[in-house]
C-alpha positions as CSV (number, residue, x, y, z in Angstrom):
1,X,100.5,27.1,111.3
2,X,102.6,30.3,109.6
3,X,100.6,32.9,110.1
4,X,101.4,36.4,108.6
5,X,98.9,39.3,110.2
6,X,98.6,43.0,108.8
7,X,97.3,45.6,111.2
8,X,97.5,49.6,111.0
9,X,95.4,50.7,107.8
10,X,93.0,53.0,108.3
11,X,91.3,56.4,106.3
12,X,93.5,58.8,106.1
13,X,93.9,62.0,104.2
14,X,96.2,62.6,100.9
15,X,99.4,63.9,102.5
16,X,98.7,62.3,105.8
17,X,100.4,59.1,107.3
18,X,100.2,55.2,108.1
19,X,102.4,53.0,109.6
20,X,101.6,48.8,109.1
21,X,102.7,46.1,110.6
22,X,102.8,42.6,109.9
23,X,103.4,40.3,112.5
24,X,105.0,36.9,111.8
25,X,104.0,33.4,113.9
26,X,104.3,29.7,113.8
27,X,107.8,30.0,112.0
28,X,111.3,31.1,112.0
29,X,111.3,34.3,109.5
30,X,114.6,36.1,110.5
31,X,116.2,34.2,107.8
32,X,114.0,34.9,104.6
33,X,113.6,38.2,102.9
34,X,110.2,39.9,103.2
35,X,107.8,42.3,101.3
36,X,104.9,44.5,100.8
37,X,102.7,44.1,98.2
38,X,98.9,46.4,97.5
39,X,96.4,45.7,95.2
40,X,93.3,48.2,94.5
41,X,89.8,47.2,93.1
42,X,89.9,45.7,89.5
43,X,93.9,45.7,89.5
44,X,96.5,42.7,89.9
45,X,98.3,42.4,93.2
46,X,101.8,44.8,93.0
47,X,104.8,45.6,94.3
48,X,105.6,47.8,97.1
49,X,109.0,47.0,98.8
50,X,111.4,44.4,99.7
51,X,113.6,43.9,102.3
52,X,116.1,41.3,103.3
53,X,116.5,39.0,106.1
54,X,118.6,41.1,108.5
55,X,117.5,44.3,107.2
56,X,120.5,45.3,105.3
57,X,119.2,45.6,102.0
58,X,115.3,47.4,100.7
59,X,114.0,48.0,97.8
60,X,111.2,50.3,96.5
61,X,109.0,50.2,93.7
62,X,109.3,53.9,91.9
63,X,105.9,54.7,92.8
64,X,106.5,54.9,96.6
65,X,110.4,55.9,96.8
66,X,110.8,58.8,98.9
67,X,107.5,58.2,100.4
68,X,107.6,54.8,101.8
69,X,110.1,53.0,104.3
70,X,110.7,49.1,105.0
71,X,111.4,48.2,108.1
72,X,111.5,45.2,110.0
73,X,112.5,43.9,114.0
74,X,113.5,40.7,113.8
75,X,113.1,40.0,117.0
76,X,109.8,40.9,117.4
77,X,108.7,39.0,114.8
78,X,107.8,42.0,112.8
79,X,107.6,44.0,109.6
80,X,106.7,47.5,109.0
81,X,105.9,49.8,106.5
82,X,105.9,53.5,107.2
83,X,104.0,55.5,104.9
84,X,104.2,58.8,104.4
85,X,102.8,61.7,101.9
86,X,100.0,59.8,101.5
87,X,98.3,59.5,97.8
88,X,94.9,59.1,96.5
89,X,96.4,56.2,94.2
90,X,98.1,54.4,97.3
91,X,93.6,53.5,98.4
92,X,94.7,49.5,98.3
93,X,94.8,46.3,100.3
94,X,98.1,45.5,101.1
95,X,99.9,42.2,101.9
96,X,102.9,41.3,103.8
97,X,104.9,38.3,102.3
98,X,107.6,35.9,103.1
99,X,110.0,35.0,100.6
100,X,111.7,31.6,101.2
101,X,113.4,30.9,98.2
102,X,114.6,33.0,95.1
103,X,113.6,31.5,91.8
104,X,114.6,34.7,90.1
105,X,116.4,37.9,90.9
106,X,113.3,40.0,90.9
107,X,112.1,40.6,94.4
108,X,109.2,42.4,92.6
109,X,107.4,39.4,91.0
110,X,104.3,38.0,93.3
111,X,105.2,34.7,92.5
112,X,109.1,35.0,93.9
113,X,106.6,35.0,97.7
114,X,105.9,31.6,99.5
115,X,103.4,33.1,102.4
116,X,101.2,35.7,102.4
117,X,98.7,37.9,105.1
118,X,95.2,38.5,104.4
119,X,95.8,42.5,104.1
120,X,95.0,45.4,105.6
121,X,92.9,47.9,103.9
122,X,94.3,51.6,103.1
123,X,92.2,54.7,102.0
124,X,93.3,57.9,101.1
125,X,90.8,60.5,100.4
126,X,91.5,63.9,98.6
């Protein structure tokens, strides 16, 4: 019944720009923290941000600071990611999540996330 959907990647070039979204259903999510996770061919699922429930907190993984923002519009239901400055090494699927519950203080670890999308493939060519 919770359903979490990613749209918006696409090809784009290095130094260009995306914007994802993820649209929540079949749940309340205003109240849980969510994040953005990628993971490219061959590599373990990682972290990209986090961001709390009303959107008064984000963090970044070091990777994508300056480049990246969190977003999120509670009520539509939605979380975005706005990407910009684009990288070769940013070419990954990547997953919206809900986090219900904190088992430990990192909002970086996969398994701190209850629900997950199916992802949204992003390419950036040089």
């Amino acid at each position: 019944q919770v359903q979490l959907v990613e749209s918006g990647g696409g090809l784009v070039q290095a130094g260009g720009s995306l914007r994802l979204s993820c649209a929540a259903s079949g749940g309340t999510f205003r109240n849980y923290g969510m994040g953005w996770f990628h993971q490219a061919p061959g590599k373990e699922r990682e972290f990209v941000a986090h961001i709390t429930a009303n959107g008064g907190s984000t963090n970044y993984a070091d990777s994508v600071k300056g480049r990246f923002t969190i977003s999120r519009d509670n009520a539509k239901n939605t979380m975005y990611l706005q990407m910009n400055s684009l990288k070769p090494e940013d070419t990954a699927v990547y997953y919206c999540a809900v986090r219900t519950r904190y088992l430990r203080s990192d909002a970086s670890r996969v398994q701190e996330y209850n629900y997950w999308g199916q992802g949204t493939q992003v390419t950036v060519s040089s």
